[in-house]
C-alpha positions as CSV (number, residue, x, y, z in Angstrom):
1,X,-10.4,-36.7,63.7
2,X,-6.7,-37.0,62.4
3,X,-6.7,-40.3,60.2
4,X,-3.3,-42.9,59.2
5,X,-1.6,-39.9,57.0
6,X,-1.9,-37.0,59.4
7,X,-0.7,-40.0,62.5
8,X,1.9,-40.5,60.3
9,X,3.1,-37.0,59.5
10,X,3.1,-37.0,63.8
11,X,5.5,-40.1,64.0
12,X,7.7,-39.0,61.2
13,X,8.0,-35.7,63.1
14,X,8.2,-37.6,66.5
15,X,11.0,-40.2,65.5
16,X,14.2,-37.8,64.8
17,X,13.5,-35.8,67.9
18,X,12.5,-38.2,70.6
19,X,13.8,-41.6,69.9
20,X,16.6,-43.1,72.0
21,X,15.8,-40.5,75.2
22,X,14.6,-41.2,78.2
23,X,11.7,-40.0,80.3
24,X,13.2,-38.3,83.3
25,X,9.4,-37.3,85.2
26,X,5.9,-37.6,83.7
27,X,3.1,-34.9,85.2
28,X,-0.9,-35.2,84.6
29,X,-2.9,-32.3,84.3
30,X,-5.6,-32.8,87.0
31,X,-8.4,-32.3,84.2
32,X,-7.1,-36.0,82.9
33,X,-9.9,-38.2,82.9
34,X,-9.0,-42.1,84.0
35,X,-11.2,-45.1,82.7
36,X,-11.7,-47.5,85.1
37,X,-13.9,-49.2,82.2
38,X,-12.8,-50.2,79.1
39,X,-16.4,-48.8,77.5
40,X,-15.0,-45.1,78.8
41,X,-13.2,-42.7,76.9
42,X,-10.4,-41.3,78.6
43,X,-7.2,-39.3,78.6
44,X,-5.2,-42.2,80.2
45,X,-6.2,-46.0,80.3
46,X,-4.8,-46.4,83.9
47,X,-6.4,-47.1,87.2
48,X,-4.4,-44.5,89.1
49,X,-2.4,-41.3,88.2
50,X,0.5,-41.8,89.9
51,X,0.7,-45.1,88.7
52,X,0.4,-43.6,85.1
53,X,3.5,-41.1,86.1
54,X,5.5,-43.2,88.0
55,X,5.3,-46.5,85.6
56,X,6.8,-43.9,82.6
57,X,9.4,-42.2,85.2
58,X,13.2,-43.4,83.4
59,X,11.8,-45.0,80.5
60,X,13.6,-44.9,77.1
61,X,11.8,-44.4,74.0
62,X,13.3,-47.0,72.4
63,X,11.2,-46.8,68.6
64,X,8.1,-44.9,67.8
65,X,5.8,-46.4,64.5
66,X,2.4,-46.0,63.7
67,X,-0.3,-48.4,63.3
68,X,-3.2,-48.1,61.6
69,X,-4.5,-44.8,63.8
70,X,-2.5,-45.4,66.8
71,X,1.2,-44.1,67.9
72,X,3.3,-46.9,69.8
73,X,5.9,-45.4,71.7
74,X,8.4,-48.2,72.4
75,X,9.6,-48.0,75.8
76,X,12.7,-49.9,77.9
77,X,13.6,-49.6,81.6
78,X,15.7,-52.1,83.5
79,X,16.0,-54.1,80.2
80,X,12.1,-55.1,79.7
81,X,10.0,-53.6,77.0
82,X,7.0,-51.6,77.4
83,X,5.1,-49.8,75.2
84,X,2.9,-46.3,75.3
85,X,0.5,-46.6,73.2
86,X,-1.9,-43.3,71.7
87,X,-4.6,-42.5,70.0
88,X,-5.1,-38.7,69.4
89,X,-9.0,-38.7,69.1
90,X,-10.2,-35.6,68.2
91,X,-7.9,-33.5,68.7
92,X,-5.0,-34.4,70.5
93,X,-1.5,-33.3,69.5
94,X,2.0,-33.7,70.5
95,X,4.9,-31.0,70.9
96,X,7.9,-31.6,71.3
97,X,9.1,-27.8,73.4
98,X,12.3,-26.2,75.4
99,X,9.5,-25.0,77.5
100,X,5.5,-25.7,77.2
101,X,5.4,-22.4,76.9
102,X,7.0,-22.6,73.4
103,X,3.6,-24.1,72.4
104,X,2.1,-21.0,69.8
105,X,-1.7,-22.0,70.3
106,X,-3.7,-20.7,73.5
107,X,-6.3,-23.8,72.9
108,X,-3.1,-25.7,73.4
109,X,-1.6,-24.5,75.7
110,X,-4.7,-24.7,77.8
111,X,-5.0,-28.2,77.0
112,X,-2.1,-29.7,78.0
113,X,-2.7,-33.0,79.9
114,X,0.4,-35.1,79.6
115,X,4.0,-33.4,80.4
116,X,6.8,-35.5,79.5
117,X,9.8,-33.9,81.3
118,X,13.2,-35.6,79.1
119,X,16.5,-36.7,80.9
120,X,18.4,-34.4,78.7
121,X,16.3,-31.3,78.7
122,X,13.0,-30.4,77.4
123,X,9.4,-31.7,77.2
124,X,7.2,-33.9,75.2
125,X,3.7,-33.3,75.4
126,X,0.5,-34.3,74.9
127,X,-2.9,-31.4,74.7
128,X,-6.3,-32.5,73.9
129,X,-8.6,-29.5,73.5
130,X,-11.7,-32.0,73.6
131,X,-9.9,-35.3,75.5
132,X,-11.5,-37.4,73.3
133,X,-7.6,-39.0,73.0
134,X,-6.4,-41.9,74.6
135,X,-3.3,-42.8,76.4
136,X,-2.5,-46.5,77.4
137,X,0.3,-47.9,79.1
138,X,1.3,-51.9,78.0
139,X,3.5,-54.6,79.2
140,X,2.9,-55.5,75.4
141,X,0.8,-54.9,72.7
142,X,-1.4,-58.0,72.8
143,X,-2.1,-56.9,76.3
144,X,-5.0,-54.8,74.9
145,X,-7.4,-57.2,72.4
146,X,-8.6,-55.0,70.3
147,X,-5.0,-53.5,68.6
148,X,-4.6,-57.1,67.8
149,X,-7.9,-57.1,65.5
150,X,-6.4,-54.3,63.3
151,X,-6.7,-54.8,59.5
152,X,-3.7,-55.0,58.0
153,X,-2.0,-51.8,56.7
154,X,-3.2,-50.7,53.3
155,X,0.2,-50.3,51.9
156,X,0.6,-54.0,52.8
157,X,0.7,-56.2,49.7
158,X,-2.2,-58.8,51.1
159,X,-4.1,-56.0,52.3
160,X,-6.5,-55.3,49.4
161,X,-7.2,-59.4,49.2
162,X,-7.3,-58.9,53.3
163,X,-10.4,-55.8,52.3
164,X,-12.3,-58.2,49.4
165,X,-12.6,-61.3,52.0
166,X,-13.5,-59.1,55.4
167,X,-16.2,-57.6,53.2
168,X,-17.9,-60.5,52.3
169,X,-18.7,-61.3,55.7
170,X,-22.1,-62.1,56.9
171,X,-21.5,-58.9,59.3
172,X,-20.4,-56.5,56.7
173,X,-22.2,-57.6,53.3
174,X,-25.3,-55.6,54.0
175,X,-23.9,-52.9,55.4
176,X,-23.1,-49.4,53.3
177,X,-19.6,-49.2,51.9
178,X,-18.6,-46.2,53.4
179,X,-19.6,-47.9,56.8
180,X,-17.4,-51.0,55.9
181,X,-14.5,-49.1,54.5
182,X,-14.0,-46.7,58.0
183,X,-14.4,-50.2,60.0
184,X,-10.3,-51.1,61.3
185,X,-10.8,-54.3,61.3
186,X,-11.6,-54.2,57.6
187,X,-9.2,-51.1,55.9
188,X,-6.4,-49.5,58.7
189,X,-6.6,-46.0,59.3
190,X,-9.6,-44.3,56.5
191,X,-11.8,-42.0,58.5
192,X,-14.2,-40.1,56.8
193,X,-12.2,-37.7,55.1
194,X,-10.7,-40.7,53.3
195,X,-13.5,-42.8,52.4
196,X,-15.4,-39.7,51.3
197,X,-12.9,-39.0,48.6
198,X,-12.0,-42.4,47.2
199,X,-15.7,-43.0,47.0
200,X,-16.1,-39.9,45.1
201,X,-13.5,-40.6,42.8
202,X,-14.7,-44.2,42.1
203,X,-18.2,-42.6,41.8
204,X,-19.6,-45.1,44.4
205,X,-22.3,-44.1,46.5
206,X,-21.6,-44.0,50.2
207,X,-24.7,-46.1,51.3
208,X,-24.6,-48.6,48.8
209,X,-24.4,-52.4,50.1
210,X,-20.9,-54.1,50.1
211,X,-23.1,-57.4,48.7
212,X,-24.3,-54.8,45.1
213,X,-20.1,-54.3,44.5
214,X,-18.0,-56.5,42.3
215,X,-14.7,-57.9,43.6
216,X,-13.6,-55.5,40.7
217,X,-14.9,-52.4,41.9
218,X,-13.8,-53.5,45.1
219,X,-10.4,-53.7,44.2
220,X,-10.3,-50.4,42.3
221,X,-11.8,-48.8,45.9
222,X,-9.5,-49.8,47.4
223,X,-6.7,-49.1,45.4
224,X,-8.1,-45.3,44.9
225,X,-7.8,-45.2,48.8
226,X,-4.4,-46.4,49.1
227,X,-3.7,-43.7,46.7
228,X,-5.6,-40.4,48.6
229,X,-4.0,-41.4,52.0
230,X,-0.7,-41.6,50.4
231,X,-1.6,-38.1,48.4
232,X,-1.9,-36.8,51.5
233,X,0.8,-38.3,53.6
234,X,3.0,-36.4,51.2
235,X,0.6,-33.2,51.9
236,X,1.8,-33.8,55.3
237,X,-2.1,-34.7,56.1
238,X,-5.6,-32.3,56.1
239,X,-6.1,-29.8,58.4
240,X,-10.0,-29.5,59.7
241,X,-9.7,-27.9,62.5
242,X,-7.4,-28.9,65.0
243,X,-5.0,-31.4,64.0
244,X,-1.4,-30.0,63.9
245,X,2.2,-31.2,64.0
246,X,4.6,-31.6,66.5
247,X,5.6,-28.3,65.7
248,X,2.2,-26.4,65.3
249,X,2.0,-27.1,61.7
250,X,-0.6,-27.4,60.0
251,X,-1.1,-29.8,56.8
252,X,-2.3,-29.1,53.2
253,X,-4.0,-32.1,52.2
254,X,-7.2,-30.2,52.5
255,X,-6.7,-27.6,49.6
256,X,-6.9,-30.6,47.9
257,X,-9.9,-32.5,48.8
258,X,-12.9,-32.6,46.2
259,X,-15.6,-33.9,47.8
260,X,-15.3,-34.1,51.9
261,X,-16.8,-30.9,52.8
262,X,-17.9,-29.8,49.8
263,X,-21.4,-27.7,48.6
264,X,-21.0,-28.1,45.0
265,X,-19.5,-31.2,43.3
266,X,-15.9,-30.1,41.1
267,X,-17.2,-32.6,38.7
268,X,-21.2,-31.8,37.2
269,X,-21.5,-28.6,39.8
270,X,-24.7,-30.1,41.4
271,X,-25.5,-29.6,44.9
272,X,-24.1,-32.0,46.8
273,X,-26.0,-33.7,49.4
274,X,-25.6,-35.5,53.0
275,X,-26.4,-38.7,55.0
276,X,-25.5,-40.4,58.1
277,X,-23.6,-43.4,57.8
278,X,-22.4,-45.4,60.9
279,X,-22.6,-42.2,63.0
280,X,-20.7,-40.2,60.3
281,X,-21.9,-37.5,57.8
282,X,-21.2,-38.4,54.3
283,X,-21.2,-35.8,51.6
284,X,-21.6,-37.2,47.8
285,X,-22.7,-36.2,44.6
286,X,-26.4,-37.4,44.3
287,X,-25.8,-37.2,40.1
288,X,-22.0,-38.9,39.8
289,X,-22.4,-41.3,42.9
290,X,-24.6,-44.5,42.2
């Protein structure tokens, strides 16, 4: 699942191209799933497709920024704001094309589910090989509950102080760190690629209870994950499987991960071993992780 630094390599990719054009048409695959839940997961959060297409017919994309995990897409028609907001899931990716045919990848190209036809020639779309991704249309932001709930961003300067308080609450303080630390309302945007090597390099182990860590490790956790998701920002983000770039591709940060994925720990060359944490597999070092 692409976390905050390969979202951001998307929106610094995203900005130059599309910002200040207008939507002239949008088209939905057919395969687009709707929610008319909030408990579903979807393509599009919208009770009807043509009210999807039509609402984001003539919009101008005014600003695109990320938060946390999430992509807003600004929006303005007839002078009032809207907003687009995405989350790419699995494996959703945006292109930015002359022609979706311009799209390299066949598991793309199958995939498409959102065509964005622009004003001033060519497309913007959205393919989700596993449509696990999310699209949802906004009057505003505070329109949907939970993006209000967001942790703060970890580059923020409260943010670490934001991470030792959430932690210490009665619903977190028996939980395993690694659990905690990929909870949004507690750190923005650390998945488990993340977590898994910040815990690694602080030598913490994954399940360990947020109530049996000192403020002090606390603080050095967190500071060793601001560093790896900015390490891999610059790395233009990890490539698993599927994530890729506006255009196709595909990041580094991977070639430089020591832990997530990993047989044999870089560090004591033990066999490393696995758990399940909050639904996740964790990989750690049983001999330098305590």
């Amino acid at each position: 699942m692409p976390e905050l630094p390969e979202v951001e390599g998307v929106v610094q990719a995203l900005k130059p191209k599309i910002e200040g054009r207008t939507i002239q048409q949008v088209q939905l695959s057919e395969r687009v799933r709707f929610s008319f839940s909030e408990g579903k997961q979807c393509i599009v959060k919208q009770a009807e497709p043509d009210a999807f297409e039509l609402s984001l017919s003539h919009m101008t994309i005014t600003k695109i920024e990320r938060r946390a995990k999430y992509i807003f897409f600004h929006l303005m028609k007839d002078d009032v704001p809207y907003v687009l907001v995405s989350h790419l899931g699995m494996t959703g990716a945006w292109f930015v094309v002359n022609e979706p045919e311009e799209i390299n990848e066949e598991k793309f190209q199958k995939h498409i589910h959102a065509t964005f036809k622009m004003a001033d020639g060519g497309y913007l779309i959205y393919s989700d090989i596993r449509r696990f991704g999310e699209l949802r249309f906004l009057a505003k932001i505070e329109d949907h509950v939970p993006l209000t709930k967001m942790a703060p961003e970890p580059f923020d300067e409260h943010a670490c102080e934001f991470f030792i308080a959430q932690s210490k609450l009665p619903k977190y303080e028996n939980k395993a760190v690694k659990e905690v630390i990929m909870d949004g309302q507690v750190i923005s945007g650390c998945g488990n690629i993340y977590a898994t090597e910040a815990l690694f390099a602080q030598k913490v182990h994954p399940a360990r209870k947020m109530n049996r860590i000192s403020d002090k490790r606390k603080r050095a956790l967190f500071e060793e994950i601001v560093a790896v998701l900015r390490q891999s920002i610059e790395a233009g983000g990890s490539t698993i499987s599927d994530y890729r770039n506006i255009n196709g591709e595909a990041g580094s940060m991977q070639n430089r991960l020591k832990m997530y994925g990993k047989k044999i720990c870089p560090v004591c060359e033990t066999a490393t071993s696995q758990m399940t944490i909050g639904g996740r597999t964790s990989v750690y070092c049983p001999n330098c992780q305590h």
